[in-house]
C-alpha positions as a printed NumPy array, in Angstrom:
array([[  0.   ,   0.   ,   0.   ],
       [  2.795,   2.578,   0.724],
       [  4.545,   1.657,  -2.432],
       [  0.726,   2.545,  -4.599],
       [  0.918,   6.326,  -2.495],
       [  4.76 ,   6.518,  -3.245],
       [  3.634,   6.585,  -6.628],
       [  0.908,   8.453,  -6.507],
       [  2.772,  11.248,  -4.221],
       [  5.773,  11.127,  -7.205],
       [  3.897,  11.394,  -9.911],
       [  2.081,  14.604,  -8.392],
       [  5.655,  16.15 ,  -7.578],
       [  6.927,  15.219, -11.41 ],
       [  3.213,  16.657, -12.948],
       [  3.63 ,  19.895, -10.602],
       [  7.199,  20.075, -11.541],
       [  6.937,  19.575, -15.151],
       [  3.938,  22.23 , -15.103],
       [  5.973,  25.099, -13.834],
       [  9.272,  24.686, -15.752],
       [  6.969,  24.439, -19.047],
       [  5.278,  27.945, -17.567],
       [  8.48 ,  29.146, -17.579],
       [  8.876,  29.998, -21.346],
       [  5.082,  31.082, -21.707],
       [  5.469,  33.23 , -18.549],
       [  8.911,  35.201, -20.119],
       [  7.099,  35.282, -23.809],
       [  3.936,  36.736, -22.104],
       [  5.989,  39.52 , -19.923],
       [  7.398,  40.598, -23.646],
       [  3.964,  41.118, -25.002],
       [  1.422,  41.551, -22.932],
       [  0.632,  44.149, -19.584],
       [ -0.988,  41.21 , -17.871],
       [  1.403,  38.932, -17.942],
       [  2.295,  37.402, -14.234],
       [  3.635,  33.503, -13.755],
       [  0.144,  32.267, -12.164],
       [ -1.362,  33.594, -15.521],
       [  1.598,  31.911, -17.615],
       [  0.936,  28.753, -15.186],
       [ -2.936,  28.685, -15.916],
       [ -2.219,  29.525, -19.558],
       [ -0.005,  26.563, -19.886],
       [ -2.376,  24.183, -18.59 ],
       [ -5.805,  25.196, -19.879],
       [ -3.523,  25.471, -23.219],
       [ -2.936,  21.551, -23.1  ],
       [ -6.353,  20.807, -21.663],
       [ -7.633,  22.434, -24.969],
       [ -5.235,  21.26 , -27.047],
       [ -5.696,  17.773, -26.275],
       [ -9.897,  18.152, -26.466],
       [ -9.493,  19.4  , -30.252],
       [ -6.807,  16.701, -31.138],
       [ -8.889,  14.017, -29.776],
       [-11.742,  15.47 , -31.413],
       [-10.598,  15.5  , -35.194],
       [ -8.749,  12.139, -34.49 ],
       [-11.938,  10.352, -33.693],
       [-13.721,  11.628, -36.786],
       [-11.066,  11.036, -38.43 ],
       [-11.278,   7.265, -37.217],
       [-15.337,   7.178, -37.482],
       [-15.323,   8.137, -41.162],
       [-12.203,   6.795, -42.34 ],
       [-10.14 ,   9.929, -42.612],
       [ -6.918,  10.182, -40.724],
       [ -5.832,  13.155, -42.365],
       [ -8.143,  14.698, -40.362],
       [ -5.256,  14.446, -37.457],
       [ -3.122,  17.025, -38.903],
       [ -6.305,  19.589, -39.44 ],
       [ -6.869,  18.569, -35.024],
       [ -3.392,  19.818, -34.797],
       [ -4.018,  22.806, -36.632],
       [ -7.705,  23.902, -34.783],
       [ -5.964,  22.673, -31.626],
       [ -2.743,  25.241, -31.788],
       [ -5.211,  27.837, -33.137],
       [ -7.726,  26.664, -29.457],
       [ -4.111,  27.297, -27.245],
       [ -3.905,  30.671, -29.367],
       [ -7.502,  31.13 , -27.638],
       [ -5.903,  30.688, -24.788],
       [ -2.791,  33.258, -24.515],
       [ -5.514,  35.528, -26.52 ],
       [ -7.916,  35.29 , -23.375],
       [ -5.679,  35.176, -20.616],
       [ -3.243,  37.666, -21.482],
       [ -5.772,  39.92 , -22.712],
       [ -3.753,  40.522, -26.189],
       [ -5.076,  39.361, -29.54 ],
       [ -4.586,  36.925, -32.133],
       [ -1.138,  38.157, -33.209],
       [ -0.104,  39.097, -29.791],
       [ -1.169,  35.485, -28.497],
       [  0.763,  34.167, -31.549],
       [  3.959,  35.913, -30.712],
       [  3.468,  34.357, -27.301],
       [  3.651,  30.911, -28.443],
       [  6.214,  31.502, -30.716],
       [  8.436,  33.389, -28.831],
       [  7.455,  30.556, -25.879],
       [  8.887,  28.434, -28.161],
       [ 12.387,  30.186, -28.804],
       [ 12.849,  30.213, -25.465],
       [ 12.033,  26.634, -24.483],
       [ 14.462,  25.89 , -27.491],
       [ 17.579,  28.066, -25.796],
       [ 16.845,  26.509, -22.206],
       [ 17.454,  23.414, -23.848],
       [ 20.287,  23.941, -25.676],
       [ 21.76 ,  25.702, -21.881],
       [ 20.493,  22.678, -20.158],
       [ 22.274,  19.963, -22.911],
       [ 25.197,  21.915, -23.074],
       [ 25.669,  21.669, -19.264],
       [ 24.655,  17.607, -19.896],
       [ 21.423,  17.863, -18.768],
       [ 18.739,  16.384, -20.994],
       [ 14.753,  17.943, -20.302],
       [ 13.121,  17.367, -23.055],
       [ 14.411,  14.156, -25.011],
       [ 13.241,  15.155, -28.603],
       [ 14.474,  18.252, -28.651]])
């Protein structure tokens, strides 16, 4: 029984630790763009970005599978980046090219971290 909790306890430690280094980026690209930018907002964005990600995907991949199109996958990719969009656009009070420069900008950063973290031999994010 302690060993099941264990496991349960670490794998709420690794999700909450996972959560707020991947804020990181969002929070720094937000602070660049937007006048409501603040890490609980970046930490909320971040989440409620996957959440609705993962909704649309699943969405458009289940079509897809009902009517015998999995092409339809890459369109759930596209509607689903365009839903997290939705989400920088809402939370940080910006709009649709503000919220894109967020995510891309999000990105650049998570991309330097990286390359900081690998060059000092530390791997985060294995396909990268």
């Amino acid at each position: 029984m302690h060993l099941i909790h264990g496991i349960i306890v670490g794998g709420i430690i690794g999700f909450v630790i996972g959560w707020i280094i991947a804020s990181i980026p969002v929070w720094l690209a937000s602070k660049a763009v937007s006048r409501h930018s603040s890490f609980p907002r970046a930490m909320l964005a971040t989440l409620a970005g996957v959440i609705v990600f993962a909704i649309i995907f699943a969405i458009f991949l289940e079509i897809g599978a009902i009517i015998g199109l999995p092409i339809l996958s890459i369109l759930g990719l596209l509607f689903g980046f365009i839903g997290v969009l939705g989400v920088f656009k809402a939370l940080f009070e910006t709009g649709w090219g503000g919220a894109f420069l967020i995510a891309v900008l999000a990105f650049v950063i998570l991309v330097i971290i990286e390359l900081i973290l690998a060059f000092l031999g530390i791997v985060a994010i294995h396909f990268l």
